[in-house]
C-alpha positions as CSV (number, residue, x, y, z in Angstrom):
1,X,-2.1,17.2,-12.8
2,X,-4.7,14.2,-12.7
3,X,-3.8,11.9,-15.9
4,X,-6.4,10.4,-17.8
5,X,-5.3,7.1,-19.3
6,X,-5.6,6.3,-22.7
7,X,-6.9,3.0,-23.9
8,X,-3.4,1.8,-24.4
9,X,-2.1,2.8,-21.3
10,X,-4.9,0.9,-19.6
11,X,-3.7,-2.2,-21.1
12,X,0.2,-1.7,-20.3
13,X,-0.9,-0.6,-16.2
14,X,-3.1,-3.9,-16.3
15,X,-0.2,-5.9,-17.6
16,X,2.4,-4.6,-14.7
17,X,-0.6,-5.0,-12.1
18,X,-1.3,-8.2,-13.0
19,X,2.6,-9.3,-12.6
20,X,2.1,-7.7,-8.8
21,X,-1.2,-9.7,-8.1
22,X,1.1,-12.9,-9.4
23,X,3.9,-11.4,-7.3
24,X,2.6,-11.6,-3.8
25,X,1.1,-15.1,-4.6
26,X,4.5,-16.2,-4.8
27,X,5.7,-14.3,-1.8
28,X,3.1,-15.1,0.9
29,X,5.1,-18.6,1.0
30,X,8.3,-16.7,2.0
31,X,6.7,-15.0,4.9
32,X,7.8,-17.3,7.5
33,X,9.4,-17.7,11.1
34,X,13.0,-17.6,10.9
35,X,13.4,-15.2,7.7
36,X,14.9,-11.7,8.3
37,X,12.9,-9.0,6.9
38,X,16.4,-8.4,4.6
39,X,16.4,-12.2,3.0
40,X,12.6,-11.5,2.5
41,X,13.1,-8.4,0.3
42,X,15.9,-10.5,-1.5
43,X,13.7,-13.1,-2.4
44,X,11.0,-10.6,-3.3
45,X,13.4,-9.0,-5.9
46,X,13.8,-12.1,-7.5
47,X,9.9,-12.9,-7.6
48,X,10.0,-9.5,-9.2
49,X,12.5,-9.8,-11.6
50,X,11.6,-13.0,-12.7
51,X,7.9,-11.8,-13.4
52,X,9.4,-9.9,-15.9
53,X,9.3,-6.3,-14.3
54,X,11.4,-3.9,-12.8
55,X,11.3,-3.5,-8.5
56,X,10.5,0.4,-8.9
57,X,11.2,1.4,-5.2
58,X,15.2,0.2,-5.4
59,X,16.6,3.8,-5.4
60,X,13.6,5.4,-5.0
61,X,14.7,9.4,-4.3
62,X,12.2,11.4,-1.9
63,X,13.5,14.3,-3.2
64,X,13.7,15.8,0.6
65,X,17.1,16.9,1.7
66,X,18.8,14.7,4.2
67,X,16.4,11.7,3.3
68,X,18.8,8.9,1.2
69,X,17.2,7.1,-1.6
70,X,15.4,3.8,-0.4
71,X,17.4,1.0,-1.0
72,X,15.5,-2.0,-1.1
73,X,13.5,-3.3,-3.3
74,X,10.0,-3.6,-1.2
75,X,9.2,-1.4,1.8
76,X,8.5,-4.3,4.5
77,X,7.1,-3.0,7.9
78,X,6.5,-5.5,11.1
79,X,3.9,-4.6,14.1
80,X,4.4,-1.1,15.4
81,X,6.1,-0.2,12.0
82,X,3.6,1.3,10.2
83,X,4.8,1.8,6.3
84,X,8.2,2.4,4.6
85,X,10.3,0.1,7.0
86,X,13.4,-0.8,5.6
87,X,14.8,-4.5,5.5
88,X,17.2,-5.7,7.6
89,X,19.2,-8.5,8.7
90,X,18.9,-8.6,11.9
91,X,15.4,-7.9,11.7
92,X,13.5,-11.9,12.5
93,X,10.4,-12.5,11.6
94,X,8.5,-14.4,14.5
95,X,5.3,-16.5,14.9
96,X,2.5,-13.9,15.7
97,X,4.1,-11.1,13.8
98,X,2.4,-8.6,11.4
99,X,4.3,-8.6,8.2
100,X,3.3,-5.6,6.0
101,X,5.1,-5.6,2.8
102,X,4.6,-2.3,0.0
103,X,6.0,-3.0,-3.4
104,X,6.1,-1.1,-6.7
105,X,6.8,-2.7,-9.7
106,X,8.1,-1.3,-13.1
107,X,7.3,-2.6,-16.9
108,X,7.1,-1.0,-20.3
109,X,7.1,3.1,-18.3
110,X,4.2,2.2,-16.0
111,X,4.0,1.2,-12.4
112,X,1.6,-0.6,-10.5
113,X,1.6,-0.6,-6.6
114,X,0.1,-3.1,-3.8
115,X,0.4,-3.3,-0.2
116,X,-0.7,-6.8,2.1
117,X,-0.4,-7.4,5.1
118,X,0.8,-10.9,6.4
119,X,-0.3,-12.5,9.6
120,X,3.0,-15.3,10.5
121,X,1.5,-18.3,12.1
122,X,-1.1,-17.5,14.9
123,X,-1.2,-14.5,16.5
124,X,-4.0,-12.4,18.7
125,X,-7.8,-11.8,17.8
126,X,-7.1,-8.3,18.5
127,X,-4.5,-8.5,15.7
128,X,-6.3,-10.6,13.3
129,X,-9.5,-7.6,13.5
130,X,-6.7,-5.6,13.0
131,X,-5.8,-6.8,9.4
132,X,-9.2,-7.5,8.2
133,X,-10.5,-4.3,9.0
134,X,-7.6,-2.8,7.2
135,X,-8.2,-4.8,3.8
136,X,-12.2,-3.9,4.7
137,X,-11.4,-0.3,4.5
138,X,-10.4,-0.2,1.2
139,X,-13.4,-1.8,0.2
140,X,-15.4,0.3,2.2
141,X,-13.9,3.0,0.0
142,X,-13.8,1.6,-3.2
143,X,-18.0,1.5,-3.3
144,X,-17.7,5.2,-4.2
145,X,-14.6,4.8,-6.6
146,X,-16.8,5.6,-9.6
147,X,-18.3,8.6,-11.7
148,X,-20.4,10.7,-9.8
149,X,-18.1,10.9,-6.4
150,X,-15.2,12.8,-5.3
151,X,-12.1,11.7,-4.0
152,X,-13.2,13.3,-0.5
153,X,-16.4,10.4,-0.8
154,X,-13.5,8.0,-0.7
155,X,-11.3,9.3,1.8
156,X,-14.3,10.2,4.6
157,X,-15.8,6.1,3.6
158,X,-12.2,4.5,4.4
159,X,-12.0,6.9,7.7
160,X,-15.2,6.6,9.3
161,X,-15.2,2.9,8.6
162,X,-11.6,2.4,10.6
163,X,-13.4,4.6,13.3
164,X,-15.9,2.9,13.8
165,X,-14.0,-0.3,14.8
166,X,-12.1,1.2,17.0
167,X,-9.1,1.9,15.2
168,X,-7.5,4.7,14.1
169,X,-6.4,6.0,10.5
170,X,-2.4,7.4,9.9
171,X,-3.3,10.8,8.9
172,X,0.5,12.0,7.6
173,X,0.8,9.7,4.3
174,X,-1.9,9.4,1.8
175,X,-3.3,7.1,-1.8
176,X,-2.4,8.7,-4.7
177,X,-2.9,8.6,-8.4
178,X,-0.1,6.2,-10.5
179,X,0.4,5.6,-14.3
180,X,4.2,6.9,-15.9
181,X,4.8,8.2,-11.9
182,X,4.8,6.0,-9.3
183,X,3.2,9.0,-7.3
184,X,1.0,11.0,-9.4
185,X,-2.1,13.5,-8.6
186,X,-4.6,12.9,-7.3
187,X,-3.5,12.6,-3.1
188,X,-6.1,10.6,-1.9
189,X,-6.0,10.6,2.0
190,X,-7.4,8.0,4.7
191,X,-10.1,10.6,6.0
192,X,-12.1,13.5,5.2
193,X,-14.8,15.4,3.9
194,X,-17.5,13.2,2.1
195,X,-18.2,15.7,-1.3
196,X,-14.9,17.5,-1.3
197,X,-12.0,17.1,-3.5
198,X,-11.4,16.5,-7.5
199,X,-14.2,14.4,-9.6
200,X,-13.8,11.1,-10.2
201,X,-13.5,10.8,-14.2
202,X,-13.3,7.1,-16.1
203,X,-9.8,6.2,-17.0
204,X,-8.0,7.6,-13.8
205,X,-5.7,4.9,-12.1
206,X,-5.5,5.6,-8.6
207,X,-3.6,3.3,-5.1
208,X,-6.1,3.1,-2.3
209,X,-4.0,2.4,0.6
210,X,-5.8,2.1,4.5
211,X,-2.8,2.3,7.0
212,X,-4.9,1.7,10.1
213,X,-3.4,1.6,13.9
214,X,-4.9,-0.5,16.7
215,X,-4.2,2.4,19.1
216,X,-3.5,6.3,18.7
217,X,-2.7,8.0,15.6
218,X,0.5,9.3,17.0
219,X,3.6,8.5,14.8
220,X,7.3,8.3,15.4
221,X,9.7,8.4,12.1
222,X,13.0,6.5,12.6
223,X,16.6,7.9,12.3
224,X,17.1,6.2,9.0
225,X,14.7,8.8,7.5
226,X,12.0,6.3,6.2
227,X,10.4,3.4,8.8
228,X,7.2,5.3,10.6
229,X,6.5,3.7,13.4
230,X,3.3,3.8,16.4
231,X,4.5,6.4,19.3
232,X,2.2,3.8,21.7
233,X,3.9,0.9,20.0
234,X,0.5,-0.3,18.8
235,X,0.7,-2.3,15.9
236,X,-0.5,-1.5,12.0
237,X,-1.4,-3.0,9.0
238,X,-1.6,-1.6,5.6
239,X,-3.5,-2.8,2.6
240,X,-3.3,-1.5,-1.1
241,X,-4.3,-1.9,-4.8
242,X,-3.9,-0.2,-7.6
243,X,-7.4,0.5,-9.2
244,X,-9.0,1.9,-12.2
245,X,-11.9,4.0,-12.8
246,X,-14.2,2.8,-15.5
247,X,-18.1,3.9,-16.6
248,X,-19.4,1.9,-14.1
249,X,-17.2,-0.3,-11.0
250,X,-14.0,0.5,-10.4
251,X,-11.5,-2.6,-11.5
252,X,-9.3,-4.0,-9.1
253,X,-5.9,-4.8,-10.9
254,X,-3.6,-5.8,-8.4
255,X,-5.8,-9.3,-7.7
256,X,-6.2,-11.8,-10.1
């Protein structure tokens, strides 16, 4: 069931979205050469913690048998990973890689989600179109985030857009609406049918989330049950906000 947010509940999602905008301000100076993808999450619980919320995804139980609870406290996903990879220690971060980093955060019973991705150093043209055509997506997408549209105008936007650069949209994970859940209704997939789907009403609170590939849409899911990887080894980049729909433009309130 699609929530409708009352006037308070606006104010306590914009509080715990503004403490994940502030969050990944701090964290883009951790993203560095030399850092595993493990002391990364560490120091992003901290940022977290610190900012005065709760890191939602420690824990976090799929609810899918033989899937364990994810036990970090960001979802950070280099090159060919595409979302949900889980930190490591012997996972390096290196000059040219593609850092994408998904975190949920957790304050007074609401949660607000983001996803960036981080470009270390200098890396290829290829993958710096890569990135910006990911955050341009969601964007794209947004511009029909408002009364009026369906959640099918956003969906078939943020595809055909990633189409027509070249790239190619992960079809098997979706947006979704957040408030009280971290995952609530409505889905709101990467591609689609402009006109289809639920109406868009003032006071939802939805994630927008392009995972783009520079090559095939075909996906491999790791052993561990969680990291989704490129079957072409093709990198990814994924970009995120938590958003909320209002009489006129959608707000942004992940970004300060």
């Amino acid at each position: 069931m699609v929530t409708i947010k009352s006037k308070k509940e606006i104010e306590l999602m914009q509080n715990v979205c503004k403490i994940v905008a502030k969050f990944y301000e701090q964290l883009e100076k951790k993203v560095k050469p030399g850092i595993s993808t493990y002391e990364l999450d560490k120091e992003a619980e901290k940022i977290m913690r610190a900012l005065g919320a709760i890191p939602a995804q420690i824990g976090y139980d799929p609810g899918i048998k033989g899937i364990p609870k994810f036990p970090c406290a960001t979802c950070i996903s280099v090159n060919d990973e595409v979302i949900h990879g889980i930190p490591h220690k012997n996972h390096i971060i290196k000059e040219g890689d593609l850092v994408s980093i998904d975190t949920v955060a957790l304050k007074d019973g609401f949660h607000g989600d983001a996803a960036r991705t981080f470009i270390v150093g200098k890396t290829s043209a290829e993958n710096e179109r890569l990135v910006n055509v990911t955050k341009q997506a969601f964007f794209e997408g947004i511009k029909f985030a408002k009364p009026g549209y369906r959640i099918g105008d956003i969906s078939h936007a943020v595809g055909e857009y990633v189409r027509s650069q070249g790239f190619s949209v992960l079809k098997e994970f979706q947006g979704h609406g957040i408030g009280r859940q971290m995952h609530e209704d409505p889905g709101i997939p990467n591609y689609g049918k402009a006109g289809k789907g639920i109406r868009i009403e003032p006071g939802m609170t939805l994630c927008i989330e392009p995972m783009v590939i520079q090559g095939k849409p075909d996906i491999w899911e790791l052993e561990d049950g969680w990291t989704i990887v490129t079957q072409d080894g093709t990198n990814a980049a994924h970009y995120e906000n938590t958003i909320l729909i209002t009489e006129n433009e959608p707000k942004i309130l992940t970004i300060n």
